[in-house]
C-alpha positions, 0 to 999 in steps of 0.5 A: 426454366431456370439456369443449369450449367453447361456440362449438366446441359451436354449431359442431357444431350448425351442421355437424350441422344442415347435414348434414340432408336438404333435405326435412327442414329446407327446410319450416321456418319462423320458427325459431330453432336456439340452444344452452344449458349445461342446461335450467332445472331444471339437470337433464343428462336433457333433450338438447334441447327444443322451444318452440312450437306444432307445425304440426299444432296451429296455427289461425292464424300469420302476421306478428309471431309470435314464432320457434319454438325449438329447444335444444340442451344442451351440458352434457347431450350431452356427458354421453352422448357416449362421445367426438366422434363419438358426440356429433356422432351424438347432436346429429344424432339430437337435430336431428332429434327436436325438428324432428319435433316441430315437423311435429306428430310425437310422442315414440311416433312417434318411438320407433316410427321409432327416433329417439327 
């Protein structure tokens, strides 16, 4: 797929995030939803990512407790994506894997749901 622009880009994350179920998104909490061209390593493998500590792997978390976040790649989706429709799919799917993540929802449960 072609190029868009960043904030057309973080546009469609924000749509697609919106458009999630209640249920999926309304438990979320302290976290952070941003968008970069492509992971560190500058690879296009990685579609998004999730940094922090999984609801099921936490002791204690209170105040002052720096945000989870959520990634998103620009460079790596548009990659993937045949055309605009199939990159807002590909964001939608990507939304959703790295949120399962952060309810302690591994890659293998992942791929047994079909959303991995």
């Amino acid at each position: 797929m072609h190029d868009i622009p960043k904030d057309e880009f973080e546009q469609l994350v924000i749509d697609e995030l919106d458009a999630l179920p209640d249920e999926m998104v309304e438990d979320l909490d302290n976290v952070v939803f941003v968008t970069e061209d492509r992971p560190e390593d500058g690879s296009l493998d990685l579609l998004g990512l999730y940094e922090g500590v999984a609801l099921t792997e936490r002791d204690q978390y209170g105040f002052g407790e720096l945000p989870d976040r959520i990634v998103l790649y620009r460079e790596p989706l548009l990659a993937v994506a045949e055309d605009l429709d199939d990159l807002k799919d590909q964001i939608h799917v990507t939304l959703v894997h790295e949120i399962a993540h952060y309810f302690g929802i591994d890659d293998d449960q992942l791929h047994e749901l079909g959303w991995a």
